[in-house]
C-alpha positions as CSV (number, residue, x, y, z in Angstrom):
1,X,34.0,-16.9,24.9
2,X,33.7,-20.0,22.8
3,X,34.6,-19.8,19.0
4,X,31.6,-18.3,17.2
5,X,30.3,-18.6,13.6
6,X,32.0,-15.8,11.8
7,X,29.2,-15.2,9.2
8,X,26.7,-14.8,12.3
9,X,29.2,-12.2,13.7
10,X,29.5,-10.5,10.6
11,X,26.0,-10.3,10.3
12,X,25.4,-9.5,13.8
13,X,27.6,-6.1,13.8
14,X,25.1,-5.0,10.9
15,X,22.1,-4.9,13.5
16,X,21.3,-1.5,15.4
17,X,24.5,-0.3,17.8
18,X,22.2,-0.6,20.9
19,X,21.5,-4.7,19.7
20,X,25.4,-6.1,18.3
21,X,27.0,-6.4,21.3
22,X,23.8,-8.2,23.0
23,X,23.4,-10.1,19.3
24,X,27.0,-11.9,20.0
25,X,26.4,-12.7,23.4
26,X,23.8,-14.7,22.6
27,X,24.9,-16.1,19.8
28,X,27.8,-17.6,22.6
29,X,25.5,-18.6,25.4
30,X,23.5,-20.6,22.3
31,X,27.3,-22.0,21.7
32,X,27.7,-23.0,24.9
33,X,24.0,-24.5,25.0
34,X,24.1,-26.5,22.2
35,X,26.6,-29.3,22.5
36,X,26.0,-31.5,20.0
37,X,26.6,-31.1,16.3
38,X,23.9,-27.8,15.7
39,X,25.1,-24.4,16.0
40,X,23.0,-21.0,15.5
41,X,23.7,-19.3,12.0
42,X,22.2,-16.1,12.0
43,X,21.1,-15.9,8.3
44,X,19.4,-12.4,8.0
45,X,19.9,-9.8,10.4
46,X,20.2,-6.0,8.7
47,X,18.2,-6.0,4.6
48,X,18.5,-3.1,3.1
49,X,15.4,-1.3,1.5
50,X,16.4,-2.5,-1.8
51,X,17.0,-6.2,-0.9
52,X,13.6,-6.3,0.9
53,X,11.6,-4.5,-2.4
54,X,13.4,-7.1,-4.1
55,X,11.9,-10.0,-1.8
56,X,8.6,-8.3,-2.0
57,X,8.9,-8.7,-5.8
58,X,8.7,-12.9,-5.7
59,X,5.5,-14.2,-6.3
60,X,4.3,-10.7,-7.5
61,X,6.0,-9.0,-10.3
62,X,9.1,-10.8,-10.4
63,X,9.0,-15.0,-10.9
64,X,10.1,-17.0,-7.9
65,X,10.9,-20.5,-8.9
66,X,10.0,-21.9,-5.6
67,X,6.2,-23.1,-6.2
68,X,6.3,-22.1,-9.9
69,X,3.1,-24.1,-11.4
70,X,0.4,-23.6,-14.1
71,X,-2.0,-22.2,-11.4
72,X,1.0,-20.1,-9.6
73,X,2.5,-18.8,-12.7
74,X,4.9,-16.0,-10.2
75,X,5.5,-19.0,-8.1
76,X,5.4,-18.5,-4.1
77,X,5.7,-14.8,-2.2
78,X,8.3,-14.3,0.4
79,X,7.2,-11.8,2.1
80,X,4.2,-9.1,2.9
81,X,6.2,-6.5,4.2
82,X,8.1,-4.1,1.1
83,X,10.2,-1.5,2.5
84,X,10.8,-0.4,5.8
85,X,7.8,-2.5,6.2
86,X,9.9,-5.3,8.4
87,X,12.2,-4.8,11.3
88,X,15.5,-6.0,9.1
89,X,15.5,-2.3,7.4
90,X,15.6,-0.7,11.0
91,X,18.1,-3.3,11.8
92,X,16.2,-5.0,15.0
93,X,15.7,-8.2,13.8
94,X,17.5,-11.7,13.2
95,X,16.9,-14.8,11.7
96,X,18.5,-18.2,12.4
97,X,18.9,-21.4,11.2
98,X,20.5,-24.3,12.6
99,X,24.2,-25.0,11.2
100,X,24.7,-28.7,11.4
101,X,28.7,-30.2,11.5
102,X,29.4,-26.7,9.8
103,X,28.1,-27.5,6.5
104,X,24.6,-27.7,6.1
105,X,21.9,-26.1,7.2
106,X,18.1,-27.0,8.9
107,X,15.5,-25.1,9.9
108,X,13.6,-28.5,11.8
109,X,12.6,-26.8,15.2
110,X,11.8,-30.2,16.5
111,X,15.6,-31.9,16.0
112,X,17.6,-32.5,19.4
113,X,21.0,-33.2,18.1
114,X,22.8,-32.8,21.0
115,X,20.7,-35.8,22.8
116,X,20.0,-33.3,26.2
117,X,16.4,-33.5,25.9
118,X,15.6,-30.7,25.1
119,X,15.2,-29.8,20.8
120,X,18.1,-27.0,20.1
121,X,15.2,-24.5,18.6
122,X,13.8,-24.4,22.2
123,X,17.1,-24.0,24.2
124,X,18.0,-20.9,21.0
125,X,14.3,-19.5,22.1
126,X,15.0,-19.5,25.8
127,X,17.9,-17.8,25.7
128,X,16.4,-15.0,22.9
129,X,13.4,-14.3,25.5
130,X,16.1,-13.9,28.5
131,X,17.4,-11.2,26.8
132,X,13.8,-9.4,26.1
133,X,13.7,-11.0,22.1
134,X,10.5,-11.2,20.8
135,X,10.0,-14.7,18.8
136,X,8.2,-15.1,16.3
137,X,7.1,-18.6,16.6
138,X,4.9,-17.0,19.2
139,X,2.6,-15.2,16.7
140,X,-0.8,-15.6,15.7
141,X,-1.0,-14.5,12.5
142,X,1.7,-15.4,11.1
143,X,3.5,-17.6,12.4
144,X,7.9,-17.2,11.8
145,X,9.7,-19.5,13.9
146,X,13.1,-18.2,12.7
147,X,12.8,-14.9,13.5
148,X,13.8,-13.1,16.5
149,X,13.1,-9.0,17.4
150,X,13.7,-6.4,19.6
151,X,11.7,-2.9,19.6
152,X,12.7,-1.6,22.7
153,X,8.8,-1.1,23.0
154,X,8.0,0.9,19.7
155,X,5.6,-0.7,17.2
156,X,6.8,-0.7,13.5
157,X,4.6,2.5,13.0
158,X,6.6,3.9,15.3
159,X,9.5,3.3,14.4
160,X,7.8,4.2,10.8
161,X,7.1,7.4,12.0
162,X,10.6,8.2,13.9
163,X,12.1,7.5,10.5
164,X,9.5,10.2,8.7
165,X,11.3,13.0,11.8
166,X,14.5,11.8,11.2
167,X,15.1,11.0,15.0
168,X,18.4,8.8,14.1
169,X,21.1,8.6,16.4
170,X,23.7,11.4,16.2
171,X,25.5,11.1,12.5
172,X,23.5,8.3,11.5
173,X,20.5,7.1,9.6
174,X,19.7,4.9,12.3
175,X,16.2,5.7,14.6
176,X,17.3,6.2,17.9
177,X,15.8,3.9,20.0
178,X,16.7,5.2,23.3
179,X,14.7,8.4,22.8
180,X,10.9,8.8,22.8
181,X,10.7,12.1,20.5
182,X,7.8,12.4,18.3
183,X,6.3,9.1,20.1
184,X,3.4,11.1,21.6
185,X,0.0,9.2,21.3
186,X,-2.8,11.4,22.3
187,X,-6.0,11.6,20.6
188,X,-6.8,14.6,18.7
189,X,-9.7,16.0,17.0
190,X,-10.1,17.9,13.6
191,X,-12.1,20.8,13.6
192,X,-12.5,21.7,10.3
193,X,-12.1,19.8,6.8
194,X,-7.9,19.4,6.9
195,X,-5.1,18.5,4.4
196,X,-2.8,15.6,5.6
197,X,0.5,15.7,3.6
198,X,3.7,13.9,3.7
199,X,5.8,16.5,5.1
200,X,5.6,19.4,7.9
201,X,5.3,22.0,5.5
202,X,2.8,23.9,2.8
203,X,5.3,22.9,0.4
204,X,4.4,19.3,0.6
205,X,2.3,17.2,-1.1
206,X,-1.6,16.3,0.5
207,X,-2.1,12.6,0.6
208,X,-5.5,13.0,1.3
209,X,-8.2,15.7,3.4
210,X,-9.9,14.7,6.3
211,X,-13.3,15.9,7.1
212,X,-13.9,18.0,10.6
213,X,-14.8,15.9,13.6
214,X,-12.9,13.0,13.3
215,X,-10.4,11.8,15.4
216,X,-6.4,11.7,14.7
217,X,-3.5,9.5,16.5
218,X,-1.0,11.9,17.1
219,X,2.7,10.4,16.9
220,X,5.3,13.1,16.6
221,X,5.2,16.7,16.1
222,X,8.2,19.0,14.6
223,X,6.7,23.1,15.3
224,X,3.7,23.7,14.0
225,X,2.8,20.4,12.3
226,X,1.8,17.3,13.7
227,X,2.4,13.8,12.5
228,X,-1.1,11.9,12.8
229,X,-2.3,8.5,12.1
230,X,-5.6,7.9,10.4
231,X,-6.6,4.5,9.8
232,X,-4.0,3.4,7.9
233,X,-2.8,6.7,6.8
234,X,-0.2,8.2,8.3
235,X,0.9,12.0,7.5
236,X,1.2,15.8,8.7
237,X,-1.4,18.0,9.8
238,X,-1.3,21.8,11.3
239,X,-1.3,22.1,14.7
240,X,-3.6,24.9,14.3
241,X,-6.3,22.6,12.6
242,X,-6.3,20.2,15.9
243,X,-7.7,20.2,19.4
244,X,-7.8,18.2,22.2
245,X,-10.4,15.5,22.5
């Protein structure tokens, strides 16, 4: 194995156990890929809850200098996503930049430094998808050529709602990707006017009641509760107020 960056490795043996290994590895074939004077920097990998509430702040209630101006007053937002909105909380997601002679760094996606034909972003890309990475470049909506994921199938409200069961890997906080508890996605039916609340239990809070007759996303369950998705609401309902569609 060729000498790596030691910052990406760091960073790399923050990411979910079932992705560090697989992390590295890449970040060597991209060594080994890359002749020239560009090497991968992984820049982001695992951001904790606080760090991403604290990148949700820019641009809203907390000043980002970057695109400060008379008519942007908070400057420029980072990001939509506060937390456990964004992959990087569940620790199955990088970022990358482009370390050039070991000093600087360039995000231009475009640049072929090593003169092979083919611009280093592409090569980095290839070898992400060959391992099942998702890009981000590929997106519609919003378009994030540095960022790489893996999901292992689950969507973020998934993973959203594996976090709310606590399905973590033995002696961890870390959602067990390698199960498929409480990832059940049958459509249910209320029928009769229902509290949803934020936990399996009379003792928690309702978030809101939903009228008899409508139609639920069921997610998880954990006994006698179910954990449904409405919309965009997401919460726990009795079992005994549901039914097959």
């Amino acid at each position: 194995m060729a000498e790596l960056d030691k910052i990406s490795v760091d960073r790399a043996r923050l990411l979910h156990p079932e992705l560090r290994d697989e992390a590295i590895q890449i970040l060597n074939e991209c060594n080994i890929a890359l002749t020239g004077r560009a090497k991968v920097r992984y820049t982001y990998t695992y951001r904790t809850p606080e760090e991403q509430n604290d990148l949700y702040a820019l641009g809203r209630t907390k000043v980002n200098p970057d695109g400060k101006s008379k008519s942007r007053p908070m400057g420029y937002k980072v990001t939509n996503a506060p937390a456990w909105s964004s992959l990087h909380n569940f620790k199955l997601a990088v970022d990358i930049a482009m370390l050039i002679d070991g000093k600087t760094m360039s995000w231009d996606d475009l640049k072929d430094w090593d003169g092979d034909g083919i611009a280093e972003w592409k090569e980095v890309v290839a070898i992400f998808k060959k391992h099942g990475w998702e890009w981000g470049g590929d997106w519609s909506s919003f378009i994030d050529k540095p960022h790489f994921q893996k999901t292992f199938g689950f969507t973020l409200k998934q993973l959203q709602a594996k976090r709310n069961i606590c399905d973590f890997i033995a002696g961890t906080d870390i959602v067990n990707v390698r199960t498929t508890a409480g990832i059940k996605k049958p459509v249910l039916i209320t029928t009769s006017t229902v509290n949803v609340r934020s936990g399996a239990g009379l003792d928690y809070p309702v978030i809101k009641a939903i009228a008899s007759g409508n139609e639920v996303l069921q997610l998880s369950e954990n006994r006698d509760w179910i954990f449904i998705e409405f919309g965009k609401l997401q919460g726990w309902i009795n079992r005994n107020y549901l039914k097959s569609k």
